[in-house]
N, C-alpha and C positions, 0 to 999 in steps of 0.2 A: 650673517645675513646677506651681506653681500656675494658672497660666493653660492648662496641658492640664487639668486639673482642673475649670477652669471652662468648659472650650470643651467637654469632655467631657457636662458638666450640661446646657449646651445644646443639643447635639447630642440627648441624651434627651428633654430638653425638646421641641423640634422634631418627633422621630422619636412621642412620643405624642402629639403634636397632629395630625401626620398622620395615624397611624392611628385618632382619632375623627374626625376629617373624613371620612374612609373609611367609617367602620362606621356615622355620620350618613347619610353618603351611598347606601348599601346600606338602610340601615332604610326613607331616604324615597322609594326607590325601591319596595319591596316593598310602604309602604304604599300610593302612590299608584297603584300595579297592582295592589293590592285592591280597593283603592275603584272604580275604573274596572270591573274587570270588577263589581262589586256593581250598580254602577250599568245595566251589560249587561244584567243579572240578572233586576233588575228588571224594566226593559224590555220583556224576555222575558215574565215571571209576569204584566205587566201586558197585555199582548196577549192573552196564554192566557185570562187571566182573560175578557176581553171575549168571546173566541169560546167558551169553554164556557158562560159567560153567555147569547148565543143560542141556543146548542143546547140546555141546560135550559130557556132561556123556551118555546123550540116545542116541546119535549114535554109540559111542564107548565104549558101558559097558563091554568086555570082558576082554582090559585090562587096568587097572586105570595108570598105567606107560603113557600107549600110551595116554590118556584121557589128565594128566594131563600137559603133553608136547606138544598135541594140543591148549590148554588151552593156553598157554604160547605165544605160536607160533601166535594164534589169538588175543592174548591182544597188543602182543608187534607190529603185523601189524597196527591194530586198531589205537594204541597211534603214531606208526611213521609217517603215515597219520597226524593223528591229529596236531603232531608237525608240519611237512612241512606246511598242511594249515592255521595254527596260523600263523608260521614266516614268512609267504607272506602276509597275511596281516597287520600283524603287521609293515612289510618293507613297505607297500603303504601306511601305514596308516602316517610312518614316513616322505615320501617323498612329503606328502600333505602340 
């Protein structure tokens, strides 16, 4: 009797180590297909960046002050955009 009693504790034993190996496994998944696409992301912004960068320098060559605080002005619209429309989907994406 007692030795089901004991095989029984291991068996929970067992059955909850598997499912945090599981739920580790899941977390470090999600994390690392965060990160990866962040790093896309990136990528991306930093490309964007370079080509709106030329196309404000040739319409504003006269003064690099004014260029680069267009520059600025245009990245940080660009990206607050971009936030808004991530975090509405992301919220429907939640509510589904």
């Amino acid at each position: 009797m007692k030795k089901q009693k004991e095989l029984t504790k291991r068996q929970k034993l067992s059955l909850k180590a598997k499912e945090s190996a599981l739920k580790f496994k899941r977390e470090l998944h999600k994390s690392t297909t965060t990160a990866i696409i962040a790093a896309f992301g990136f990528l991306i912004a930093l490309t964007w960046r370079d080509v709106i960068t030329e196309w404000i320098t040739k319409i504003s060559e006269a003064n690099p002050f004014k260029n680069s605080l267009l520059t600025a002005m245009i990245i940080t619209l660009v990206s607050v955009i971009g936030i808004v429309i991530i975090s509405r989907f992301g919220a429907e994406e939640k509510t589904e």
